[in-house]
C-alpha positions as CSV (number, residue, x, y, z in Angstrom):
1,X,-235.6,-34.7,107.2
2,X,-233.2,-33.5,110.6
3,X,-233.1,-36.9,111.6
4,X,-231.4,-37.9,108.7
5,X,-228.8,-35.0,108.8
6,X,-225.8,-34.3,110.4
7,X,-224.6,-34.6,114.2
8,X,-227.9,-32.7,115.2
9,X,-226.1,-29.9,114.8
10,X,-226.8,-28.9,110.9
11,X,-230.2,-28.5,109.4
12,X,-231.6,-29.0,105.7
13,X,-232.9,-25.3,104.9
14,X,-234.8,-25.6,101.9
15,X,-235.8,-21.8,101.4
16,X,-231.4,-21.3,101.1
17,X,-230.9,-24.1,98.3
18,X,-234.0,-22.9,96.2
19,X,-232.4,-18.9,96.9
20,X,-229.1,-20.3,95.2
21,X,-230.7,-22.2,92.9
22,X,-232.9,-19.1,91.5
23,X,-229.8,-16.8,91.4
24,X,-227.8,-19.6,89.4
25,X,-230.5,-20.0,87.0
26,X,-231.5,-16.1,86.7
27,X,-227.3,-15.5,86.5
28,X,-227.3,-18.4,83.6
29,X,-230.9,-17.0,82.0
30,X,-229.2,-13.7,81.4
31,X,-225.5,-15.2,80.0
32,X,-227.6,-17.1,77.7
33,X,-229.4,-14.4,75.9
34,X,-226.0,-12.2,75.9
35,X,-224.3,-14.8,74.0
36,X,-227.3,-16.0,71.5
37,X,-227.4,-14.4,68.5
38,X,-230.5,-13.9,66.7
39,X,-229.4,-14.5,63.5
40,X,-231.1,-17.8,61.8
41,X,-227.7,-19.1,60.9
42,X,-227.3,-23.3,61.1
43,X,-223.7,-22.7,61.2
44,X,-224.5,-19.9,64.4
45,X,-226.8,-22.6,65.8
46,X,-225.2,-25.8,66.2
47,X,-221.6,-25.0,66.3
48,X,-221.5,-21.1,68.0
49,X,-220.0,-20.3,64.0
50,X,-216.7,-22.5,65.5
51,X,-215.6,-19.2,67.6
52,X,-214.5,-21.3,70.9
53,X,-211.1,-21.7,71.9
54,X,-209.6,-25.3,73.1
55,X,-209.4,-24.2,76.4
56,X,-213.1,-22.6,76.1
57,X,-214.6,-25.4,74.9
58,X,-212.2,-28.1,77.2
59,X,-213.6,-26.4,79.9
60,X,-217.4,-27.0,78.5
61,X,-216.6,-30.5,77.2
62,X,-216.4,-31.2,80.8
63,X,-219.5,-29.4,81.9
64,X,-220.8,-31.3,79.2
65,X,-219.8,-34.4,80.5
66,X,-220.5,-34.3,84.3
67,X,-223.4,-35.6,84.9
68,X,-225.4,-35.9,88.5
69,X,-224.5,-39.2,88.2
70,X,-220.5,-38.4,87.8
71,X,-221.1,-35.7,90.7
72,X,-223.4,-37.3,92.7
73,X,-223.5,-41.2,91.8
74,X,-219.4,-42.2,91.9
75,X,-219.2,-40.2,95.5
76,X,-222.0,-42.1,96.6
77,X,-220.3,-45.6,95.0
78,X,-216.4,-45.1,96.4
79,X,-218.4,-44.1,100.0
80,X,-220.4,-47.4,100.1
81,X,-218.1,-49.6,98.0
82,X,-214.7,-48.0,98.1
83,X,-211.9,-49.5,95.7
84,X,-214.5,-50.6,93.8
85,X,-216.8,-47.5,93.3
86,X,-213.5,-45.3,92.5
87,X,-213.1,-47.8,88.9
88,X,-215.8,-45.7,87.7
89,X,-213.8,-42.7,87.9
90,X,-210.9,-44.4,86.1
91,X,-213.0,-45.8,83.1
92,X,-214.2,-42.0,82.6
93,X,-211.4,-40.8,82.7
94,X,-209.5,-43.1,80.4
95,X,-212.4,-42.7,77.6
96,X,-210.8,-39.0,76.7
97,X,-207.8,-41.0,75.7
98,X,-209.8,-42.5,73.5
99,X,-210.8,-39.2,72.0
100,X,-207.9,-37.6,71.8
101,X,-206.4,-40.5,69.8
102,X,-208.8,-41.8,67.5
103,X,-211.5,-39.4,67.3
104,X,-211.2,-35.2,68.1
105,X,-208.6,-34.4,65.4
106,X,-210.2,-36.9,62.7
107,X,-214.0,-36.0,63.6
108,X,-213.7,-32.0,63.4
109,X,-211.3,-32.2,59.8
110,X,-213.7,-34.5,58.3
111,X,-217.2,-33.2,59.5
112,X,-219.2,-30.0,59.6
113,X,-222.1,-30.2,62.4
114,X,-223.6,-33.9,63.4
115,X,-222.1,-37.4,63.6
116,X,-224.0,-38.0,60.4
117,X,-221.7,-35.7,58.3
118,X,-218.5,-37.9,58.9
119,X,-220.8,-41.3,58.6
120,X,-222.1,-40.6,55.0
121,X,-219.2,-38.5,53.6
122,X,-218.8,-41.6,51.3
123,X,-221.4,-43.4,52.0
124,X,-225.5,-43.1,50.6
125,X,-226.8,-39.7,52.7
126,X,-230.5,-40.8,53.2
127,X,-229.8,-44.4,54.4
128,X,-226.5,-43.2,56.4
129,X,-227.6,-40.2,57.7
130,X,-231.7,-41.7,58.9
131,X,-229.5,-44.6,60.9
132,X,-227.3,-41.5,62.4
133,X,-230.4,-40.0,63.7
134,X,-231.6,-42.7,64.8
135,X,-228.6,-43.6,67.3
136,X,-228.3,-39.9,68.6
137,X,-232.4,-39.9,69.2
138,X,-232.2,-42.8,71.0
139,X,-228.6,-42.2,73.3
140,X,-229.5,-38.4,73.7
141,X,-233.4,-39.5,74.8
142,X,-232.1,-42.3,77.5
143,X,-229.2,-40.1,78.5
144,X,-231.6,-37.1,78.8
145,X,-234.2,-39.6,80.9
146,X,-231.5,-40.3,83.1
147,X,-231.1,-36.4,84.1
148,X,-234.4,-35.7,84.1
149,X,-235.4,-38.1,86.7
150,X,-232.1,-37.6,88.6
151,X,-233.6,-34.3,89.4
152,X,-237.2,-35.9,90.3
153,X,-235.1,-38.1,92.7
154,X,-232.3,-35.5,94.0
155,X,-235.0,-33.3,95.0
156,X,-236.3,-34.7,97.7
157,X,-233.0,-34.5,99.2
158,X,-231.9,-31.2,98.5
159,X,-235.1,-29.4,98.7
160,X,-236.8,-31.9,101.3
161,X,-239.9,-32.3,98.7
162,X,-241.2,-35.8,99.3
163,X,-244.1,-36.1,97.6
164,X,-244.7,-37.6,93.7
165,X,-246.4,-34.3,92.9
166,X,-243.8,-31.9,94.1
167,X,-240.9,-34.3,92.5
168,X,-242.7,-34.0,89.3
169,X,-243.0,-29.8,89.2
170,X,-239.3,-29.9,89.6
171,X,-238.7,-32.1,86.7
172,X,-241.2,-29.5,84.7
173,X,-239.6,-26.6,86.1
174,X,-235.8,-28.3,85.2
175,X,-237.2,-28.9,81.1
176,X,-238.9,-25.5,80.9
177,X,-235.5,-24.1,81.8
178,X,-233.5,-26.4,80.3
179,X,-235.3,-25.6,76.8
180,X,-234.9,-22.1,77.4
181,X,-231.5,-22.4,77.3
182,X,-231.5,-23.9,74.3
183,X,-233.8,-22.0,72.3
184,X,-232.5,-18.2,73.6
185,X,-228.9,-19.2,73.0
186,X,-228.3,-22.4,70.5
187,X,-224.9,-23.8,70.5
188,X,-222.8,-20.4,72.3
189,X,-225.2,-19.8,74.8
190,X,-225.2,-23.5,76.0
191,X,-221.6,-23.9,75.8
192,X,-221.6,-20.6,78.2
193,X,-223.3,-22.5,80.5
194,X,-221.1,-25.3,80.1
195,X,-218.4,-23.2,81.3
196,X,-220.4,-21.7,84.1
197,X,-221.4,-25.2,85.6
198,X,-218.0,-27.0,84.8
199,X,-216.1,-23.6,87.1
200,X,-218.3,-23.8,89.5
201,X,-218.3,-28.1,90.1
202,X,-214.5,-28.0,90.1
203,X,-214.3,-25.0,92.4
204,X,-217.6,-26.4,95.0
205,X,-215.6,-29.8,94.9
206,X,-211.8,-28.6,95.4
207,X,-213.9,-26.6,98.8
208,X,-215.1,-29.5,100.4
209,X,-211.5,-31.6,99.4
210,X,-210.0,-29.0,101.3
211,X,-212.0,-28.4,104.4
212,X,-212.8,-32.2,104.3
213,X,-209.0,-32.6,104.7
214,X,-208.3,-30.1,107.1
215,X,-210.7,-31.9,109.4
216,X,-208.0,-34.9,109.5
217,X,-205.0,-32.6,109.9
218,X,-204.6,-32.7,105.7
219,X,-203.5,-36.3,106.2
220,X,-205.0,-38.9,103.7
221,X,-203.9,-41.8,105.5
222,X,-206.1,-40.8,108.5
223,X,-209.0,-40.4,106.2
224,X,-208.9,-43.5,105.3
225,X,-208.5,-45.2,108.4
226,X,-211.6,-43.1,109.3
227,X,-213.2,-44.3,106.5
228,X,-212.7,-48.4,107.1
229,X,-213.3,-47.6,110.9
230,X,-216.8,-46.6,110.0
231,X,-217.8,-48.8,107.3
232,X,-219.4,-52.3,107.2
233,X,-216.8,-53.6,104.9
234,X,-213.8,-52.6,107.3
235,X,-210.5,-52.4,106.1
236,X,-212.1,-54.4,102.7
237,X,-213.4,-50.8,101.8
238,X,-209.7,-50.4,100.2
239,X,-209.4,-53.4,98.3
240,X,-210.5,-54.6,95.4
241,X,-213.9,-56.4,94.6
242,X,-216.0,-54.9,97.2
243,X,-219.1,-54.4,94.7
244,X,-217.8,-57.0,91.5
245,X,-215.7,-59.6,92.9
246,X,-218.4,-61.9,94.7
247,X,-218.4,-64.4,91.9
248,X,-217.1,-64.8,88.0
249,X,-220.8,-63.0,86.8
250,X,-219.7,-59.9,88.5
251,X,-216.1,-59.7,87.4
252,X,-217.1,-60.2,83.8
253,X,-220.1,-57.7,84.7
254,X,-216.8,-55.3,85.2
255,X,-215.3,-55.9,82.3
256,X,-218.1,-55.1,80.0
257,X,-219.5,-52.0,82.1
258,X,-215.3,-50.8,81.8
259,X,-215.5,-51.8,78.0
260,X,-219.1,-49.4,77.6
261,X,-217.5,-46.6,80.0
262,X,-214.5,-46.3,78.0
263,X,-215.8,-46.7,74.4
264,X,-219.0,-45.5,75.1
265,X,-217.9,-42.3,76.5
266,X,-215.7,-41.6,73.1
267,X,-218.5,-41.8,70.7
268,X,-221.6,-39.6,73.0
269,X,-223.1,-37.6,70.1
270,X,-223.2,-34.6,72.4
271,X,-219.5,-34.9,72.9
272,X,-218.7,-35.5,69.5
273,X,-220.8,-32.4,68.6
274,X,-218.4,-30.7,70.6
275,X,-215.4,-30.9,68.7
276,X,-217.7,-28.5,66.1
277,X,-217.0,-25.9,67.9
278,X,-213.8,-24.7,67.8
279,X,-211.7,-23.3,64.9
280,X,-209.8,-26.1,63.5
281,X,-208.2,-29.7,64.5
282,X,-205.5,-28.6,66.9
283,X,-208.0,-26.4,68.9
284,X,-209.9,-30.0,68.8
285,X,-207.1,-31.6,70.3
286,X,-206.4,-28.9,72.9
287,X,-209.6,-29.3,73.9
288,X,-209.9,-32.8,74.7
289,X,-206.5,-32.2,77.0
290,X,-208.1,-29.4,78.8
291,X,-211.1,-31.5,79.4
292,X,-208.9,-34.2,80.6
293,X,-207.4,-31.9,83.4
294,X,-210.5,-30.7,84.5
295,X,-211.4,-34.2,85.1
296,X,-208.6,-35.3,86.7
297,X,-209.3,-32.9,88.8
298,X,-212.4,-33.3,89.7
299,X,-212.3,-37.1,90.3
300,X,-209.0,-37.2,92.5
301,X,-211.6,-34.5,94.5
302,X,-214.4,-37.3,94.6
303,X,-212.3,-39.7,95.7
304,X,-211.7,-37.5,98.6
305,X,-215.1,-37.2,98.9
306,X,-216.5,-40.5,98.8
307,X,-214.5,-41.5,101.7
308,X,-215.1,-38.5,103.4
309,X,-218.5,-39.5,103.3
310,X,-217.9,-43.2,104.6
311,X,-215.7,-41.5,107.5
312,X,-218.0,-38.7,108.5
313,X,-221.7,-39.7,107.6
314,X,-221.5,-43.3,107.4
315,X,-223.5,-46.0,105.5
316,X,-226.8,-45.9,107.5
317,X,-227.4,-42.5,107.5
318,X,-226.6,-42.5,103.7
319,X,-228.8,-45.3,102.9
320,X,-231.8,-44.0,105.4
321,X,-232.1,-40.5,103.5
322,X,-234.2,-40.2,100.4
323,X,-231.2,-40.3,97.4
324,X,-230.1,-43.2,98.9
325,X,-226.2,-43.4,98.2
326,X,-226.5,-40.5,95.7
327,X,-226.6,-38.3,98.9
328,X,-223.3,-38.6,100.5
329,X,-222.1,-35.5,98.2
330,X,-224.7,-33.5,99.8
331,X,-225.0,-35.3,103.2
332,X,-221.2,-34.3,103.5
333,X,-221.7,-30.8,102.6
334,X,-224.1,-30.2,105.4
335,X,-221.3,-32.1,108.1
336,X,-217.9,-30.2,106.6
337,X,-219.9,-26.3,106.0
338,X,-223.8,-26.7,106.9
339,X,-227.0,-25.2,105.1
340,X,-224.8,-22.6,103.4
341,X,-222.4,-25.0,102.1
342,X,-225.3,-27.8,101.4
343,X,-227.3,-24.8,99.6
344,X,-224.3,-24.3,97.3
345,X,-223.9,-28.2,96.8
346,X,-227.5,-28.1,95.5
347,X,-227.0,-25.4,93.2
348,X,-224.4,-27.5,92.1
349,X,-226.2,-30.3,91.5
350,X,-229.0,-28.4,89.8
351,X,-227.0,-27.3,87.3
352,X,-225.5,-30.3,86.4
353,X,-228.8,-31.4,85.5
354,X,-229.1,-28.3,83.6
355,X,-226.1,-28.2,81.8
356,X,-225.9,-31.7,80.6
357,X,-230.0,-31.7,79.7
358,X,-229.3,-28.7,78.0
359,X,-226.3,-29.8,76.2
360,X,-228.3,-33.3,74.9
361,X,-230.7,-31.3,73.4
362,X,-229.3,-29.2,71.0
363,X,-227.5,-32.4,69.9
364,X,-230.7,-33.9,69.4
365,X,-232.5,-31.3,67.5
366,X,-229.3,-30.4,65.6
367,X,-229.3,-34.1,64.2
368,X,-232.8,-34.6,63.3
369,X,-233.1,-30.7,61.7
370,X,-229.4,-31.2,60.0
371,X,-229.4,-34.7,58.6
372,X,-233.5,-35.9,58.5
373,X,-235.1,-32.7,57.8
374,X,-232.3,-30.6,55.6
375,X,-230.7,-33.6,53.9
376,X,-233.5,-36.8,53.6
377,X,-236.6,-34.6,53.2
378,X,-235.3,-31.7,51.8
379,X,-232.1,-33.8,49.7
380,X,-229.7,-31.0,51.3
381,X,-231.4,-28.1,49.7
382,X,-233.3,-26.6,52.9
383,X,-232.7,-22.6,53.8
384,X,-230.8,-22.4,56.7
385,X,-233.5,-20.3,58.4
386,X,-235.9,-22.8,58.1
387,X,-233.4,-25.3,59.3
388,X,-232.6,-23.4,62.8
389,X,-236.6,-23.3,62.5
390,X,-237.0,-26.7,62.5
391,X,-234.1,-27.5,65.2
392,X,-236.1,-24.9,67.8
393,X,-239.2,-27.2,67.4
394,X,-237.4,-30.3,68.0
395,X,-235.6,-29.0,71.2
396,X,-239.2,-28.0,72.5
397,X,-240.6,-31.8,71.5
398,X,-237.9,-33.2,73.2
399,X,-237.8,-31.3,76.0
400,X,-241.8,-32.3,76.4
401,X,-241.1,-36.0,76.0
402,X,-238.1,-35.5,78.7
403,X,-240.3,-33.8,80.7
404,X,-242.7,-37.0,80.7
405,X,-240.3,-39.6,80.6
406,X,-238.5,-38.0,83.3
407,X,-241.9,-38.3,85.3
408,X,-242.6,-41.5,85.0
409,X,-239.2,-42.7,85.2
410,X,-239.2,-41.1,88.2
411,X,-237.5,-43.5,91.3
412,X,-236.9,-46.1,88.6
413,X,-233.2,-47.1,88.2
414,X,-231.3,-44.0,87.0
415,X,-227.9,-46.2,86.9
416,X,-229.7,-48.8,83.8
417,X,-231.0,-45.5,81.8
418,X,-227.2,-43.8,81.5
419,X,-225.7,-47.7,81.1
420,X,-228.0,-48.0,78.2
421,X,-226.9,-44.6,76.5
422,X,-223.3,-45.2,77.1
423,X,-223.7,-49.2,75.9
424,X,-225.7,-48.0,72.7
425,X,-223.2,-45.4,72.0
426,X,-220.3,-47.8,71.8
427,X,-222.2,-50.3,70.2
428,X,-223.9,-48.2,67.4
429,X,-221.4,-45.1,66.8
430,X,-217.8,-45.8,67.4
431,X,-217.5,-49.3,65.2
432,X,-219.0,-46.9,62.6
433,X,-216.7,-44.2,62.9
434,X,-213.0,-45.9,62.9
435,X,-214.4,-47.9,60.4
436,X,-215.4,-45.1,58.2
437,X,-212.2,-43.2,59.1
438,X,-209.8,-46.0,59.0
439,X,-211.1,-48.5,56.6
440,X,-211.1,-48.2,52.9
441,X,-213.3,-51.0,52.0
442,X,-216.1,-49.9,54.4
443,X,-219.2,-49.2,52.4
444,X,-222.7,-48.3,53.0
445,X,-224.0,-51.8,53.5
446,X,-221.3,-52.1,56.8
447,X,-222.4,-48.6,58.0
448,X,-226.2,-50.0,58.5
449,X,-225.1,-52.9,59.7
450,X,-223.1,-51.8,62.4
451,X,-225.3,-49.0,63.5
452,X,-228.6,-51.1,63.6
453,X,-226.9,-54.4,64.4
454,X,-225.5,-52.7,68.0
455,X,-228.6,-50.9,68.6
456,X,-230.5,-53.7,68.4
457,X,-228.0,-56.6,70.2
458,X,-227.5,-53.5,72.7
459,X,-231.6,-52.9,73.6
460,X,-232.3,-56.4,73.2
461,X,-229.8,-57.8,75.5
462,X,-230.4,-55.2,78.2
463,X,-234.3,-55.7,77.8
464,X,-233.8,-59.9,79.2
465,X,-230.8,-58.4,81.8
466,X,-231.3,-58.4,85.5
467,X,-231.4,-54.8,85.3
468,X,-235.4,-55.0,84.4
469,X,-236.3,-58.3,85.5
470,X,-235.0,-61.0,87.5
471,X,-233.7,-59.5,90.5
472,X,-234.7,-57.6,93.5
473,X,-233.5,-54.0,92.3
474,X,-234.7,-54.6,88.9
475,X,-236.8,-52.3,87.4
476,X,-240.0,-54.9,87.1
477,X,-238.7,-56.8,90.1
478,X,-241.9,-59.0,90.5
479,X,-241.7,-60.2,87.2
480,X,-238.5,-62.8,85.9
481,X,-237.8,-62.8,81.7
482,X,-234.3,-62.1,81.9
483,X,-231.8,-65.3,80.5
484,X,-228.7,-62.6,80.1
485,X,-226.9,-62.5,82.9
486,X,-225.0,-59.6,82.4
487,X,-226.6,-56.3,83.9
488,X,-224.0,-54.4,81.2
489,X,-224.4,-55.5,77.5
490,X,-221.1,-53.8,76.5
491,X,-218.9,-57.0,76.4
492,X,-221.6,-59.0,73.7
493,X,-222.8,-55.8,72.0
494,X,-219.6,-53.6,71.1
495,X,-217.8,-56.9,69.6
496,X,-221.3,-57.6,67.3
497,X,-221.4,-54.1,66.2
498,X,-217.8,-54.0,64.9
499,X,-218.9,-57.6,63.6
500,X,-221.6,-57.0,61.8
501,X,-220.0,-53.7,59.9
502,X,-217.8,-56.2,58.9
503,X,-220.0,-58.7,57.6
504,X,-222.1,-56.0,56.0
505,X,-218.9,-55.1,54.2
506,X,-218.4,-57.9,52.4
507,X,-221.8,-59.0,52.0
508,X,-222.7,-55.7,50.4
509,X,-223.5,-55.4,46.8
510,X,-222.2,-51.7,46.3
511,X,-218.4,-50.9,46.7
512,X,-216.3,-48.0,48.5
513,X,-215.7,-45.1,46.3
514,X,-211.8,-44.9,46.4
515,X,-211.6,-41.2,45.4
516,X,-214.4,-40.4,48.1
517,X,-211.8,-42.5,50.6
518,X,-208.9,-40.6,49.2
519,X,-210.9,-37.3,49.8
520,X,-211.9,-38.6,53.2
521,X,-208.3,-39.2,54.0
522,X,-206.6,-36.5,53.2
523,X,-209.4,-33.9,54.7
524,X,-208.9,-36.0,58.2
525,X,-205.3,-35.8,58.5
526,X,-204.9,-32.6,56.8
527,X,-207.7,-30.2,57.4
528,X,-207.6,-29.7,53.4
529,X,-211.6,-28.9,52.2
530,X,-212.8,-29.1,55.7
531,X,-213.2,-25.2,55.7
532,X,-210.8,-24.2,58.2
């Protein structure tokens, strides 16, 4: 493992990162059973009874949101592609935008706990709300995946575990904790974690920004130089289409991972969820700007980062250690501050995982107790105790079938597993949510339509990409089914979704309830009715 670390002069010390890892976690453990509540309320459980502030829950939005792969995977991309690995950063970014104009204020006046509340206000519930499900199930279970065997893969870096065996304890050890979470604190205890994780990423990242810079006299330009000086691509690592401008499949490959980035981002159930939790639409709205700042933040600090990386570890090295390019976070750590700093980097990384897992969980089980168990099987009459009972046992059978899927998805392509989650989202949730927000002739017919037609474009067209067969880094790279050419679905799927709730519209036999509209309306732009 030295061989593949820094200068000679810094070692990997295992024993340090799984120290701070075990403090982090015990620290979290102990937040998280101070903040639950054990009272067997669904209002309690899923939204934390709405007692977050917008800077509160801003702050956990963007725990929330970060993701080993924001953390870890767009450091890695702007060190070994530059310009073009930094456009991630931009479409995430620019997705809160999208939330704070279309969808925070609107979502949290019109619903009460899931996605499904705002899709069949005025719609059927039991046809409306099973297709809701359904899309959060399948994003939260492929977003989750993607964590899960992030960690399985990160380990071996940050821990120096190599073997299968080992990788796979760490995935079990990463659900067990991750359900724990969950289950001792619902909604507030999870969000406190949020918080924890999102503090600590922003401060670990602003640390190496700042001794990263210091080491070129806290001059930019001479990082940059650095940074082309030690890279294959030359002074090309500052210019555009490094990684998507080969040929006119990879620009329009851009486009429509952009178009899912964007739009998929704005309609993440676990996001949405989010907006539950806070008092009333303007905390909504305040939260979505705090969020926003965070992330600037955070990626003008990766973009630091990444070609700090480039400069001061270099390609080889980067692409000779176990995460591949996901380790030039880490790899940098142990150049700027050594094993302490590299310790703390891992801690960091860690709980990412942990957070996010944590946070795609309770989403999950709050939208399969909430709208399949309270309102389809028990039509909306279920105790609430039973309920929160029902949501703790679909946290623990998700976190099994994480646990497993993370394990055999194991060094299979992480990148394909969040695409998916973030194509499907755009495709099957936010045609169906300005529609039902902004369009008066929408009916139940479009809703199913749109939810079921983009889910099923979006799986269908990924399943015959070059992301699973086809190509050398495909997932089944020996074997060649794939006839769309696009490794992103985004730019085919998202158009057919809004499509087909269109069609679905006017094909459908039963009409729009005006009054239900006018209800709808009003509650969305007013607050009126929505409780607060």
């Amino acid at each position: 493992m030295t061989t593949l670390l820094a200068a000679g002069s810094h070692e990997n010390n295992p024993v340090v990162n799984i120290v701070v890892f075990a403090v982090f976690v015990a620290i979290t453990l102990y937040v998280v059973y101070r903040a639950g509540n054990r009272r067997s309320s669904t209002s309690h459980y899923y939204t934390a009874d709405s007692s977050f502030s917008g800077r509160q829950n801003g702050i956990a939005l963007s725990g929330d949101f970060l993701s080993a792969a924001s953390f870890l995977g767009i450091a890695g991309a702007i060190a070994m592609h530059g310009y073009d690995g930094f456009l991630y950063s931009i479409g995430f970014l620019v997705a809160w935008l999208v939330d704070l104009l279309l969808i925070a204020e609107l979502l949290r006046n019109t619903g009460r706990f899931t996605m499904g509340d705002v899709l069949s206000f005025r719609m059927k519930q039991r046809p409306v709300r099973a297709a809701s499900a359904t899309s959060t199930l399948v994003i939260s279970f492929f977003y989750m995946l993607a964590q899960m065997a992030g960690a399985g893969g990160l380990i071996a870096l940050l821990l120096d575990v190599h073997t299968k065996l080992g990788q796979a304890l760490v995935i079990m050890v990463v659900g067990v904790v991750m359900v724990a979470y969950v289950l001792v604190g619902g909604m507030k205890g999870t969000t406190w974690v949020q918080i924890i994780k999102a503090s600590i990423l922003l401060v670990a990242s602003t640390l190496i920004t700042v001794f990263l810079l210091g080491k070129f006299g806290f001059s930019f330009s001479n990082l940059l130089s650095a940074a082309t000086e030690h890279s294959p691509m030359g002074k090309q690592l500052l210019e555009p289409g490094g990684s998507y401008g080969r040929n006119g499949t990879t620009k329009l490959d851009f486009v429509s991972l952009s178009l899912a980035l964007v739009l998929g981002i704005a309609a993440l159930p676990h996001v949405l969820m989010r907006f539950y939790t806070v008092p009333n639409a303007t905390e909504a709205r305040r939260s979505v700007v705090w969020a926003t700042v965070c992330m600037f933040i955070f990626y003008l600090c990766t973009l630091v980062i990444g070609f700090g990386a480039a400069a001061l570890v270099g390609t080889d090295e980067m692409k000779s250690a176990p995460g591949g390019e996901n380790s030039a976070a880490p790899l940098l750590a142990l150049h700027v501050g050594g094993t302490v700093l590299l310790g703390i980097i891992s801690a960091v990384a860690f709980a990412t995982i942990l957070a996010v897992v944590a946070g795609l969980t309770i989403t999950a089980s709050a939208s399969f107790a909430h709208d399949v168990y309270a309102n389809i099987f028990k039509k909306g009459k279920a105790e609430p105790a039973d309920e929160v009972r029902v949501a703790r046992l679909t946290a623990v059978a998700i976190g099994v079938l994480a646990i497993l899927g993370g394990i055999l998805a194991n060094g299979q392509n992480v990148a394909f597993l969040v695409a998916l989650a973030l194509a499907v989202a755009a495709s099957a949730n936010l045609s169906t949510l300005l529609y039902s927000l902004f369009w008066k002739r929408f009916n139940t017919t479009g809703t199913l339509w749109a939810i079921y037609g983009g889910l099923g474009a979006c799986v269908l067209l990924v399943l015959f990409s070059p992301v699973v067969s086809g190509a050398p880094d495909s997932i089944f790279p020996h074997a060649d089914f794939q006839w769309f050419p696009l490794k992103n679905p985004g730019l085919v799927s998202i158009p057919f979704s809004f499509l087909c709730g269109a069609l679905g519209t006017f094909a459908g036999r039963g009409k729009a309830d005006p009054a239900k509209h006018a209800e709808m309306e009003v509650r969305s732009l007013t607050g009126i009715g929505s409780g607060t």
